[in-house]
Backbone as CSV, one residue per row, in Angstrom:
resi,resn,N_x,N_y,N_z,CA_x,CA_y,CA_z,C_x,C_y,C_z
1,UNK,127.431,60.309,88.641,126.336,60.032,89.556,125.535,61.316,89.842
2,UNK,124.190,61.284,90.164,123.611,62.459,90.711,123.547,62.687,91.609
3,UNK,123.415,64.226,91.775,123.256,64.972,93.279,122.276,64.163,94.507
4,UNK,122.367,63.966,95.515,120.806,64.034,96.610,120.959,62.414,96.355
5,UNK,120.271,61.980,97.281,119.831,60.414,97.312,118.639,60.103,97.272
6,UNK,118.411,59.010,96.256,116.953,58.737,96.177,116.734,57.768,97.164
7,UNK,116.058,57.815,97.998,116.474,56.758,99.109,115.145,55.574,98.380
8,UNK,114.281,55.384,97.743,113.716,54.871,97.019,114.314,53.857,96.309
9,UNK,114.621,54.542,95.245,115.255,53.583,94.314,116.945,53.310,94.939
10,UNK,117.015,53.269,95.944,117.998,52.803,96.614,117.954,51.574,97.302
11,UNK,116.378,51.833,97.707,116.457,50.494,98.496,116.072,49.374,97.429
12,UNK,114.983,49.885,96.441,115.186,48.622,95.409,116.115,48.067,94.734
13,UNK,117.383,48.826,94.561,118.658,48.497,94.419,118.904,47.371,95.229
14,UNK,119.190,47.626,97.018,119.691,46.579,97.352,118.864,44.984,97.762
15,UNK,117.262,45.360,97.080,116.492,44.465,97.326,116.877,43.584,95.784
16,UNK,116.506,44.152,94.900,116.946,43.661,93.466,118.468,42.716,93.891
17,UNK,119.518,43.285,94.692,120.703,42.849,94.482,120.547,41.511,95.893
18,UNK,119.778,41.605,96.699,119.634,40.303,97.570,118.682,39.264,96.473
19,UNK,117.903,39.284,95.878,117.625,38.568,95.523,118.162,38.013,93.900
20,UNK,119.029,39.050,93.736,120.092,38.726,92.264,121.459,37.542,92.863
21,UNK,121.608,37.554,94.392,122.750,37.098,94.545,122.893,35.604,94.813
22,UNK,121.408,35.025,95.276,121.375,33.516,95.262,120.711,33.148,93.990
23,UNK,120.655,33.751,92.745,120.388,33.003,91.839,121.735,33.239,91.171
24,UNK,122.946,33.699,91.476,123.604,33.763,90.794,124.831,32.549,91.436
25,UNK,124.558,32.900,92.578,125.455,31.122,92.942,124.807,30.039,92.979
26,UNK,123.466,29.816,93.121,122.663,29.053,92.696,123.489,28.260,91.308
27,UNK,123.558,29.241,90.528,123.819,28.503,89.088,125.131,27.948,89.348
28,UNK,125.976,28.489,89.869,127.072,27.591,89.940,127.530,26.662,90.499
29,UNK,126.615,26.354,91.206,126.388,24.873,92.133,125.610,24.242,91.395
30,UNK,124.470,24.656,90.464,123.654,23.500,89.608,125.153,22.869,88.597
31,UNK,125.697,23.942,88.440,126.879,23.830,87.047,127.686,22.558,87.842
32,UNK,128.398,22.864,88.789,129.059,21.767,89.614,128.425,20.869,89.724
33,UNK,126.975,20.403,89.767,126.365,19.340,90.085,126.592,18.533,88.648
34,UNK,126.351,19.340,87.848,125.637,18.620,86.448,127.153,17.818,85.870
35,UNK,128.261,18.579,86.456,129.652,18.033,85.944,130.074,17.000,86.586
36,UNK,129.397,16.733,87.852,129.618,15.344,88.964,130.578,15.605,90.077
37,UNK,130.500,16.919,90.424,130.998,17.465,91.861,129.557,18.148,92.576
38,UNK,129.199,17.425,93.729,128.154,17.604,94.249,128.928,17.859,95.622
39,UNK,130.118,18.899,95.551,130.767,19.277,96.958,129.952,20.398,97.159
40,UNK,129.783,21.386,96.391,128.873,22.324,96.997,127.548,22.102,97.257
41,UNK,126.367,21.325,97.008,125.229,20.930,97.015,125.583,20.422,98.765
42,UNK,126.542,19.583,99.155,126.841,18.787,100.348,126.898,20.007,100.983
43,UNK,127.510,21.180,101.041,127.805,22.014,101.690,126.398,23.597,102.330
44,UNK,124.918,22.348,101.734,124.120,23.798,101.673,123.917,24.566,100.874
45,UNK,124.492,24.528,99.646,124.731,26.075,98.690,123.809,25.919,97.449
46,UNK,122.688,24.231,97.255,121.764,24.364,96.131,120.989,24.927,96.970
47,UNK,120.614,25.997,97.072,119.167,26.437,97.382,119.162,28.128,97.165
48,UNK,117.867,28.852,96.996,118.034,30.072,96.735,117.942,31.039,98.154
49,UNK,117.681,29.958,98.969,118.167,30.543,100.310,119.177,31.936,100.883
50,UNK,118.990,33.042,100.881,119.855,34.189,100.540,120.842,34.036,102.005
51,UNK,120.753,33.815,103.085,121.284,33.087,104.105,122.586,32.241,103.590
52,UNK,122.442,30.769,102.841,123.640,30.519,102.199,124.749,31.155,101.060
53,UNK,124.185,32.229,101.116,124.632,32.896,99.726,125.168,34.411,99.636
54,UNK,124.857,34.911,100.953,125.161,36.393,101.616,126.511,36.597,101.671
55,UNK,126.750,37.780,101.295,128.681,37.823,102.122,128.312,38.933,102.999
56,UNK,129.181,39.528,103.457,128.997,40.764,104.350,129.524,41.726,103.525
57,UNK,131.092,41.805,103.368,131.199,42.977,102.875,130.974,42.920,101.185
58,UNK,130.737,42.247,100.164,129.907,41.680,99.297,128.872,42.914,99.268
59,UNK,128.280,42.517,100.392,126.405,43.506,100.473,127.424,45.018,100.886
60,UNK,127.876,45.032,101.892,128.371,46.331,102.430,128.450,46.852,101.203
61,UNK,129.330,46.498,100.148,129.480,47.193,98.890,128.023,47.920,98.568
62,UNK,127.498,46.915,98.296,125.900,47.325,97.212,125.368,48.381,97.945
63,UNK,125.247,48.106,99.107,124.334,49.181,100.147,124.991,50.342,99.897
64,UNK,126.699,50.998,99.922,126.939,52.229,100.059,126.830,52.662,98.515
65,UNK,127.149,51.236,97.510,126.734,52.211,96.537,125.447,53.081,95.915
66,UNK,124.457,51.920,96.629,123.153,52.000,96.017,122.824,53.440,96.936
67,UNK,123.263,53.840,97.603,123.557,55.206,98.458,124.299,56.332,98.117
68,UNK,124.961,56.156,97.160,125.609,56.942,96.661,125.413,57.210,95.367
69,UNK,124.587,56.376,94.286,123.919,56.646,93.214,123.147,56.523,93.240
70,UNK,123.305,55.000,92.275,121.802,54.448,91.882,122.030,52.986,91.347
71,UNK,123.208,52.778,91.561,123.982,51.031,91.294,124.343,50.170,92.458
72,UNK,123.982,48.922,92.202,124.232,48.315,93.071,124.918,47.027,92.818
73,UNK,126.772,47.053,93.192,127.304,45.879,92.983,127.823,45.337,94.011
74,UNK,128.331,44.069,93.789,128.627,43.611,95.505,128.749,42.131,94.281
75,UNK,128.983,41.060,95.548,129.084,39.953,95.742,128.648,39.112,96.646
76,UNK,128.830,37.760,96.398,128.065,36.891,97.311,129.060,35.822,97.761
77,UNK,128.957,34.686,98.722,129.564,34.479,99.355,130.144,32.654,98.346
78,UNK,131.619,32.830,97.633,131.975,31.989,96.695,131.674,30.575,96.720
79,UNK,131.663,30.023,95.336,130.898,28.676,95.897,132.495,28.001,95.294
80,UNK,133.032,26.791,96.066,133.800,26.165,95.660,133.858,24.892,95.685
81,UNK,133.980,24.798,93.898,133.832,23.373,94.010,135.184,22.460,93.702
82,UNK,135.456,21.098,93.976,136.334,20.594,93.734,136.299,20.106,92.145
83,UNK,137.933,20.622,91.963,138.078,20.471,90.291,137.825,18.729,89.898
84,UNK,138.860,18.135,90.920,139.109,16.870,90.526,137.712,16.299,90.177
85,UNK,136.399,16.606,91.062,135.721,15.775,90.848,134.765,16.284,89.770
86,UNK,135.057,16.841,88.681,134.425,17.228,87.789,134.649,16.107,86.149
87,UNK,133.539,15.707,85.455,134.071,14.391,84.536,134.551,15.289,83.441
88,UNK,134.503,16.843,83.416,135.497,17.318,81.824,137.149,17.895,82.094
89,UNK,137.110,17.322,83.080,138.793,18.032,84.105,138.818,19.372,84.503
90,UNK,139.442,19.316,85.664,140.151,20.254,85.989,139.578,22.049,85.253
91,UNK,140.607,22.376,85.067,140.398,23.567,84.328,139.224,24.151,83.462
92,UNK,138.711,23.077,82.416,137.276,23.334,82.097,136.377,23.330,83.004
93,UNK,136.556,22.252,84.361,135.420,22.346,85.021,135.108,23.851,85.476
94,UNK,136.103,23.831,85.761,136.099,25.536,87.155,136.079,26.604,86.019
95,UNK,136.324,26.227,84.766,135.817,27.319,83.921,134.094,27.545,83.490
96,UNK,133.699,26.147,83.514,132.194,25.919,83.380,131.544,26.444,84.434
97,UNK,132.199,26.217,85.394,131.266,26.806,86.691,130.989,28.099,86.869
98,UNK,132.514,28.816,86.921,132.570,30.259,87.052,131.704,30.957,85.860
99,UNK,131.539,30.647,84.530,130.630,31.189,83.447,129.039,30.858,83.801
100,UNK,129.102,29.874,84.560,127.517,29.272,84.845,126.939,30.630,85.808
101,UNK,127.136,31.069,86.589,126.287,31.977,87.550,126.874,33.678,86.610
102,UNK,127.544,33.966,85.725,127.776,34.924,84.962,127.134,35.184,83.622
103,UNK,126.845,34.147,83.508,126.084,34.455,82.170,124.751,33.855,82.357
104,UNK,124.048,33.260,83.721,122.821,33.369,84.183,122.150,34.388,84.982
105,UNK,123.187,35.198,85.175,122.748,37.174,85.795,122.188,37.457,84.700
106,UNK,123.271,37.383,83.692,122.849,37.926,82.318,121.260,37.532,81.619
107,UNK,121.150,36.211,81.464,120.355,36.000,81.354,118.587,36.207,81.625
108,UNK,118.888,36.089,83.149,117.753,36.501,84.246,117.802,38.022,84.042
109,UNK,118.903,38.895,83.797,118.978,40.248,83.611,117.958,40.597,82.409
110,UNK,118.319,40.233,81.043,117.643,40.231,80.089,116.344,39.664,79.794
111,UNK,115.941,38.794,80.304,114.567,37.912,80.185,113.634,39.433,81.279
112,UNK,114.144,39.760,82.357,113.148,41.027,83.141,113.451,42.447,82.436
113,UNK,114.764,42.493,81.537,114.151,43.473,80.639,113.147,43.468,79.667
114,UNK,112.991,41.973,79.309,111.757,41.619,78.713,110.617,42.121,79.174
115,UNK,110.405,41.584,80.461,108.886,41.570,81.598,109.009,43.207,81.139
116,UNK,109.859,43.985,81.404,109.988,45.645,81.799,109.093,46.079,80.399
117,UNK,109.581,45.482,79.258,108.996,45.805,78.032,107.864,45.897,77.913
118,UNK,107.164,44.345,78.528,105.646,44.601,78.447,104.718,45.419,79.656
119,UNK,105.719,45.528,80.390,105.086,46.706,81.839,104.946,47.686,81.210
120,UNK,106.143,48.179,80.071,105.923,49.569,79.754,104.838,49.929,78.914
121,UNK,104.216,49.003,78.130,103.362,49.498,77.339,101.692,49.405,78.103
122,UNK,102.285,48.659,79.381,100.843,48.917,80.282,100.608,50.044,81.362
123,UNK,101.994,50.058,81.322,102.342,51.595,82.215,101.779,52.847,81.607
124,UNK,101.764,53.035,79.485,101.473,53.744,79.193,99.831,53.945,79.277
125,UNK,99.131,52.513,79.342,97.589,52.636,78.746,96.985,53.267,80.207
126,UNK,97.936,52.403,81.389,96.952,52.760,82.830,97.200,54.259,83.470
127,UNK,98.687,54.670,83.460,98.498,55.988,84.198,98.505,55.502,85.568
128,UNK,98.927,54.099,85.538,98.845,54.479,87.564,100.352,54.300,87.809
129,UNK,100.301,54.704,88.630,101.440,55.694,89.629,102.175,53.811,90.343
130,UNK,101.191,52.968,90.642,101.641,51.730,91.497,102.363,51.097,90.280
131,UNK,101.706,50.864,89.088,102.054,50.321,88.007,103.422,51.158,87.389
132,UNK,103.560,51.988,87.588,104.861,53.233,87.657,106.261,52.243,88.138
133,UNK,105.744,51.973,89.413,106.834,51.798,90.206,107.316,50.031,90.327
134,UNK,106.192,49.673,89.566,106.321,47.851,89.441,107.468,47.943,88.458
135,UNK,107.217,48.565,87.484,108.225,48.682,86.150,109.093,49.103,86.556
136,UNK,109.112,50.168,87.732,110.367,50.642,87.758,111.262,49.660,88.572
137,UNK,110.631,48.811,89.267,111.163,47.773,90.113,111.523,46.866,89.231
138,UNK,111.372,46.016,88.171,111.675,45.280,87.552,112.834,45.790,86.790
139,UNK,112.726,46.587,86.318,113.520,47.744,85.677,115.069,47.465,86.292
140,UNK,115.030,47.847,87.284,115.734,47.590,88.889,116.661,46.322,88.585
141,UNK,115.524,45.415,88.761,115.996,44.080,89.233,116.576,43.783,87.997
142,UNK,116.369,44.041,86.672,116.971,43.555,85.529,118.584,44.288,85.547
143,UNK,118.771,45.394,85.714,119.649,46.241,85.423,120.780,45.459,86.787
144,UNK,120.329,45.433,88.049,120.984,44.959,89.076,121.860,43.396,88.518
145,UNK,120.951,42.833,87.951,121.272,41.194,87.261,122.541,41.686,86.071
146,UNK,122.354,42.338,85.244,122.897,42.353,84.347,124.160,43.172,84.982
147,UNK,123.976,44.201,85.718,125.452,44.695,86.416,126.582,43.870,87.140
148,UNK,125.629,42.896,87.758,126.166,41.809,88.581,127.123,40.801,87.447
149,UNK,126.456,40.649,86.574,127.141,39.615,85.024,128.685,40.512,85.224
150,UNK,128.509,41.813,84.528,129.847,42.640,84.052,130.372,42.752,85.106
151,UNK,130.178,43.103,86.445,131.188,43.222,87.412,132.312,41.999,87.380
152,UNK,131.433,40.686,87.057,131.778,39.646,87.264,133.117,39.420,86.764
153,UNK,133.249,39.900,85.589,134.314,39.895,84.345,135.521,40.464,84.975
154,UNK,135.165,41.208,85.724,136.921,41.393,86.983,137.412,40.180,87.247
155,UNK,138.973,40.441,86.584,139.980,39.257,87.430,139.840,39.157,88.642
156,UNK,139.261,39.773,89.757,140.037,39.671,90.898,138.828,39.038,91.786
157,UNK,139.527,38.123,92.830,139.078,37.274,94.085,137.843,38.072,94.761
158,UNK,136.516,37.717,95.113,136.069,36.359,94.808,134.820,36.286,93.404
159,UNK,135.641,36.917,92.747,134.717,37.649,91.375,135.064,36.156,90.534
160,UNK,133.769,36.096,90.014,134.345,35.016,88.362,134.662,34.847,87.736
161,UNK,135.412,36.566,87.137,136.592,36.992,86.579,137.763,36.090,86.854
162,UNK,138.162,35.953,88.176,139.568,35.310,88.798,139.200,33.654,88.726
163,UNK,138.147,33.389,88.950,138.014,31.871,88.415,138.551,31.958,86.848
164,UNK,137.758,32.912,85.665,137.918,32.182,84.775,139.240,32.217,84.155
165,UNK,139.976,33.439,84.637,141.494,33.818,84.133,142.406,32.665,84.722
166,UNK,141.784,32.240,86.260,142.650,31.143,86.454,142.763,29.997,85.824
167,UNK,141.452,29.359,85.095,141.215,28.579,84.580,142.334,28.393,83.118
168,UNK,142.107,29.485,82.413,142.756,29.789,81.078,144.127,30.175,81.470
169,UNK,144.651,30.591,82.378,146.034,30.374,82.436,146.820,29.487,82.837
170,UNK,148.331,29.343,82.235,148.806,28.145,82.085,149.340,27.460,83.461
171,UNK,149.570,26.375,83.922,150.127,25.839,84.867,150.755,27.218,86.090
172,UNK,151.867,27.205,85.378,153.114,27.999,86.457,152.060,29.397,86.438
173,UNK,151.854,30.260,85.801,151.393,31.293,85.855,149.693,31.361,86.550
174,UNK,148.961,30.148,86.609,148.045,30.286,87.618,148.255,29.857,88.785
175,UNK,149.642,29.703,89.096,150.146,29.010,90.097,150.314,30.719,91.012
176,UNK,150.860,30.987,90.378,151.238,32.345,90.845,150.384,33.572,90.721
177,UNK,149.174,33.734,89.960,148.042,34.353,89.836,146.964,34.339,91.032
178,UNK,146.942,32.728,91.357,146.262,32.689,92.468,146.855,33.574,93.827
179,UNK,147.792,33.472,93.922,148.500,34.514,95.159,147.459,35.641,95.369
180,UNK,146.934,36.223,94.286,146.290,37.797,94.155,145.217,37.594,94.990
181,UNK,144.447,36.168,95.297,143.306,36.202,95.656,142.843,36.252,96.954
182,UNK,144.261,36.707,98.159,144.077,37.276,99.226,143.785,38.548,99.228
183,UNK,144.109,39.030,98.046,144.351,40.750,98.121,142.786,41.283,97.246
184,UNK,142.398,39.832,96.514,140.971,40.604,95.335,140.044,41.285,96.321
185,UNK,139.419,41.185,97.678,138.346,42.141,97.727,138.947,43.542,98.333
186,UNK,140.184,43.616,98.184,140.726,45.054,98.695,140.630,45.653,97.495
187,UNK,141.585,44.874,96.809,141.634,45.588,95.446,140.282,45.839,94.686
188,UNK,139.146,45.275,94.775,137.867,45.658,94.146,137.497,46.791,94.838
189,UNK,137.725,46.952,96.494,137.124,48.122,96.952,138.060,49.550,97.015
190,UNK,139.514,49.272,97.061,140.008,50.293,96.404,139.648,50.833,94.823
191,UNK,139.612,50.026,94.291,138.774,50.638,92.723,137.406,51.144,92.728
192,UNK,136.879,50.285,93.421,135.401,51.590,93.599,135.213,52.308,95.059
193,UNK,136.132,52.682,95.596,136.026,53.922,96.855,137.220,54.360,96.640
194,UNK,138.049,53.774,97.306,139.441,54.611,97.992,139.828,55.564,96.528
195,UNK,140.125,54.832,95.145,140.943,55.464,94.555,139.911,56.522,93.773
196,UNK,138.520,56.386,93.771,137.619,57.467,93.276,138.067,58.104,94.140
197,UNK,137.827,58.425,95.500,137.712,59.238,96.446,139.278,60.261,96.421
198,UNK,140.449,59.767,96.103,141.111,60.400,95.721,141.701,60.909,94.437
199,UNK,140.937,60.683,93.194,140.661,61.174,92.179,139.997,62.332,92.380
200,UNK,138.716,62.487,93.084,138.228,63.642,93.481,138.470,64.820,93.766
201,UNK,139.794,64.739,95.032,140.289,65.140,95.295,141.696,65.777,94.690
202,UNK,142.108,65.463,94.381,142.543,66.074,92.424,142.007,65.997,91.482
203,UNK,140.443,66.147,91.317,140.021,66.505,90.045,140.328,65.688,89.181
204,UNK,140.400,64.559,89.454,140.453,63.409,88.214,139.215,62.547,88.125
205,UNK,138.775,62.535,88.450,137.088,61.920,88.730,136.541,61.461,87.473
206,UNK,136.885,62.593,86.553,136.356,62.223,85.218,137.208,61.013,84.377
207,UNK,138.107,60.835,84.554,138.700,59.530,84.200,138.279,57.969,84.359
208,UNK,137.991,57.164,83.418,137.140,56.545,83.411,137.226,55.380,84.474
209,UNK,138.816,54.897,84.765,138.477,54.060,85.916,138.089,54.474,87.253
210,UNK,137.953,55.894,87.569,137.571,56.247,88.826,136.096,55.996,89.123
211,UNK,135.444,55.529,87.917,133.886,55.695,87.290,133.414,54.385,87.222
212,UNK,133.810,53.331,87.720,133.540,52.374,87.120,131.598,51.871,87.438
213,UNK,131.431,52.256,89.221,130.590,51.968,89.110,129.415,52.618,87.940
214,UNK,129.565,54.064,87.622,128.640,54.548,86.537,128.639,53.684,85.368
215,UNK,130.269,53.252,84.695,130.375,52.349,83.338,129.253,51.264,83.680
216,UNK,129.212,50.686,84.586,128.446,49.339,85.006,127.402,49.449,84.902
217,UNK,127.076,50.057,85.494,125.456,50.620,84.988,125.020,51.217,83.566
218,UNK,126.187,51.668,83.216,125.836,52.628,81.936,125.497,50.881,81.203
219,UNK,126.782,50.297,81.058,126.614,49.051,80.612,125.184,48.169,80.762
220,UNK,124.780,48.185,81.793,123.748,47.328,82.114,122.246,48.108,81.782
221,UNK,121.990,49.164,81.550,120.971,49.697,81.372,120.740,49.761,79.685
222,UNK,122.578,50.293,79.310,122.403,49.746,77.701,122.077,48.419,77.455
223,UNK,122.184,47.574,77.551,121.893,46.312,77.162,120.263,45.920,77.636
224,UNK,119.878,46.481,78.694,118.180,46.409,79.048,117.787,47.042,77.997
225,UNK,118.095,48.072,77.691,117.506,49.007,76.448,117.459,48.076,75.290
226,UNK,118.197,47.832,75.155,118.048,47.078,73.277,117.359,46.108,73.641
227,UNK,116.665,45.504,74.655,115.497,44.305,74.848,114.517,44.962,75.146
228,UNK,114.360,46.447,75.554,113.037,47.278,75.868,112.606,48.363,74.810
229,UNK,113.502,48.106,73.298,113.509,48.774,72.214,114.353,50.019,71.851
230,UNK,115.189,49.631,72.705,116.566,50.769,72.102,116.771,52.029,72.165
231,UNK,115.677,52.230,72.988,115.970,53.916,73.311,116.328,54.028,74.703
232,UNK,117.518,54.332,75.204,118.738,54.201,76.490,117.691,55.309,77.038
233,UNK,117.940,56.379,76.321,117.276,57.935,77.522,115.945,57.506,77.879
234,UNK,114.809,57.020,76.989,113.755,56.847,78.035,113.560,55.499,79.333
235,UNK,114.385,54.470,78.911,114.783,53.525,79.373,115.319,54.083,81.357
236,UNK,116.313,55.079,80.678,116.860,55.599,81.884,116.168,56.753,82.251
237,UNK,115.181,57.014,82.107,114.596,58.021,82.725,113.509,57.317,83.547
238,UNK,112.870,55.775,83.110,112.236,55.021,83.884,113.049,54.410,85.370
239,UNK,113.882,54.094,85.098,114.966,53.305,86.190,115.345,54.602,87.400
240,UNK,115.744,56.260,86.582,115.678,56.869,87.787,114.534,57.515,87.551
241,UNK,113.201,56.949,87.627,112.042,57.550,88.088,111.847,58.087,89.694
């Protein structure tokens, strides 16, 4: 991470990441709908309404990180739907669901590295400084989407990771997997604070799980890049403009 805070591209961080977080449960309540569990729709949760869709410490996350770099991950507040009432069963359902708002970050991530693509080549003709910072905002919002996808891929509670591992594991062993999911948002925030913070402190910092939020980003900015033409360094020299 770098020195000093950009308090700038900080706050578009956590603006990018409020409005990344109800389209990302959004999708998994359309997903539940379309399978014939309309428990979450009953419950308030189709709408992009950021109100139904907020967590607290979810955002708490994004905010200190987007304060402490230039990434912003977090979570939003889980949508749960009932397996039974899904028409492909059980286990596929809640596997369909949990992939539905993970690979529509992704999606929405990549389609605004698109938009970013054609900002950039208008960014080059105009020279304005407002047009600078539109790109760099989109820029933002793509990279935020697509970070949000990979975080996702964590096993642990209330990530979509732990839906989908539960899904794919067998009877007895998701029987007992689920247990973890009192403990998943400790354990996510010990992995990105507590145990950096004492890596630091012995000089282990450079080890890659102490890093994760940088991997995430590194991740998500690579993948904007190869839709904004493949060059990572100027890519990332726009994002920390």
């Amino acid at each position: 991470m770098r020195s000093g805070i950009n308090v700038l591209l900080a706050l578009m961080v956590i603006v990018s990441f409020l409005g990344a977080i109800p389209l990302h449960e959004w999708a998994h309540v359309i997903m539940a709908s379309w399978l014939g569990d309309h428990t979450p729709r009953a419950e308030g949760r189709q709408t992009l309404s950021l109100r139904a869709h907020i967590d607290p410490v979810g955002t708490l996350m994004c905010v200190i990180l987007a304060f402490q770099g230039y990434v912003g991950l977090g979570w939003g507040r889980p949508v749960k739907p009932d397996p039974w009432k899904m028409r492909v069963g059980t286990d596929r359902g809640v596997l369909l669901v949990a992939c539905a708002g993970l690979l529509f970050s992704l999606i929405v991530g990549l389609a605004m590295a698109g938009i970013a693509r054609l900002l950039l080549q208008v960014a080059y003709i105009t020279a304005n400084p407002l047009m600078d910072r539109l790109l760099q905002f989109v820029l933002v919002f793509a990279c935020v989407n697509i970070g949000i996808a990979v975080l996702n891929l964590l096993p642990f509670y209330p990530l979509d990771g732990y839906q989908i591992l539960y899904a794919l594991l067998p009877s007895k062993q998701a029987v007992q997997f689920s247990r973890s999911s009192t403990y998943g948002p400790f354990i996510i925030l010990i992995l990105f604070f507590f145990a950096p913070f004492l890596a630091s402190l012995a000089n282990l910092d450079w080890f890659p799980l102490f890093r994760l939020p940088y991997y995430i980003w590194l991740a998500s900015i690579s993948l904007a890049s190869l839709v904004m033409g493949g060059d990572l360094t100027l890519v990332a020299q726009w994002y920390l403009h």
